[in-house]
C-alpha positions as CSV (number, residue, x, y, z in Angstrom):
1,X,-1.9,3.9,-28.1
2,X,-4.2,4.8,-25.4
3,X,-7.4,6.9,-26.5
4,X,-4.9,8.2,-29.0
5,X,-2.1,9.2,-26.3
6,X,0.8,8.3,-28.1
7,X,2.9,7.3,-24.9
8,X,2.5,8.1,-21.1
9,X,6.2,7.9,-20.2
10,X,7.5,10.7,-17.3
11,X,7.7,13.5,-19.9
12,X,4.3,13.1,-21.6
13,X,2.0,15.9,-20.8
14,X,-0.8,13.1,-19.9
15,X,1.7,11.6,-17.6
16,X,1.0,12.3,-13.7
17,X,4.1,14.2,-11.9
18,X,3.1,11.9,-8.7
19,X,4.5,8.7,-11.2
20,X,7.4,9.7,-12.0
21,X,10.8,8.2,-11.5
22,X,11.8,11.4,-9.5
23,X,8.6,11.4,-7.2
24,X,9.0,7.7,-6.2
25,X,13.3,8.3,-5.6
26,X,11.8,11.3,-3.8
27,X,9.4,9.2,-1.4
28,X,11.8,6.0,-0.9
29,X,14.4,9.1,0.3
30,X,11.2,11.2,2.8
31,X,10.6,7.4,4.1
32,X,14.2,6.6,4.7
33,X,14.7,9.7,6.6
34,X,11.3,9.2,9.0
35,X,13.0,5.6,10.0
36,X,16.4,7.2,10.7
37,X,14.7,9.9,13.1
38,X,12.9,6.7,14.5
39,X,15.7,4.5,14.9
40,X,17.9,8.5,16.6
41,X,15.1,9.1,18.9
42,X,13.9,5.5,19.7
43,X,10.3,6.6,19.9
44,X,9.5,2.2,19.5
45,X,11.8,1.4,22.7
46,X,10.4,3.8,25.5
47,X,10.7,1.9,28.5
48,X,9.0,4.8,30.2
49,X,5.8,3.9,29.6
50,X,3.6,1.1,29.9
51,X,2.8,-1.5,27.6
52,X,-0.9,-0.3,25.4
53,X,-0.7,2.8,26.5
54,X,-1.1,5.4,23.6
55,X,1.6,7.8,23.2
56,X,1.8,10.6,20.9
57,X,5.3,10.2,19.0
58,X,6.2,14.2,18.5
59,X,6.5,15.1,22.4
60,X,6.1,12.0,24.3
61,X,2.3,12.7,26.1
62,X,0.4,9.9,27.2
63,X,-3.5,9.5,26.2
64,X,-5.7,9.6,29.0
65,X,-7.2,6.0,29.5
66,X,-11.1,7.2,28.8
67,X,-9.3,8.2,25.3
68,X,-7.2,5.3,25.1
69,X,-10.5,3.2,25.5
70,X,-12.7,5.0,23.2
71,X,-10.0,4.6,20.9
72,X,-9.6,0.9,20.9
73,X,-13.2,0.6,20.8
74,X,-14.3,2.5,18.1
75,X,-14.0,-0.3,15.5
76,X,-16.3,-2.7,17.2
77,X,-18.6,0.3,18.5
78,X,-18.9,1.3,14.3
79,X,-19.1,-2.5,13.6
80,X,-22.0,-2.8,15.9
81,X,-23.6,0.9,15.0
82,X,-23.5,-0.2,11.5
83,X,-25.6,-3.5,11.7
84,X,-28.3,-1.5,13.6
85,X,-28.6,0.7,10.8
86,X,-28.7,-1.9,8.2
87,X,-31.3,-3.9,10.0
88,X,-33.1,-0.5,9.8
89,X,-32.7,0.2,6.6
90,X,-33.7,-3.5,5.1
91,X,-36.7,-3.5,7.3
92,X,-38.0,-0.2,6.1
93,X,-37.2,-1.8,2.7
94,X,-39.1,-4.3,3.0
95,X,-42.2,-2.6,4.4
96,X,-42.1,-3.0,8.1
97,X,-42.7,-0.2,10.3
């Protein structure tokens, strides 16, 4: 018993629906489906384009290469924004100017 819930089985009212045996069947069938329509349309084999470029998967357009850039930056960009500002922080912390 679980802060007196007698069970939380897939019919219990303090079950969640997103839990259930029917969801999960659900989401094994939605994902099943998305790799058929990738394998039909071969979206991962386009030999049109070049390799690293970024290509959006619902109509084929290309990312501009300033986008493309910015893109694969942004990790190390936030990576170095983010020690800046907890250098900031700690030394306003600790009583420096």
């Amino acid at each position: 018993m679980l802060l007196g819930c007698k069970c939380l089985d897939e019919d219990s009212e303090f079950s969640h629906k997103e839990c259930g045996v029917s969801r999960i069947k659900r989401d094994q069938q939605d994902v099943g489906n998305l790799i058929e329509q990738f394998e039909r349309f071969q979206i991962f084999e386009m030999s049109d384009f070049c390799v690293g470029e970024l290509v959006r998967l619902t109509n084929g357009d290309v990312a501009p290469t300033d986008i493309r850039c910015d893109l694969i930056s942004a990790l190390e960009n936030g990576k170095r924004s983010h020690k800046v500002h907890r250098r900031d922080v700690n030394s306003k912390a600790c009583g420096f100017p």
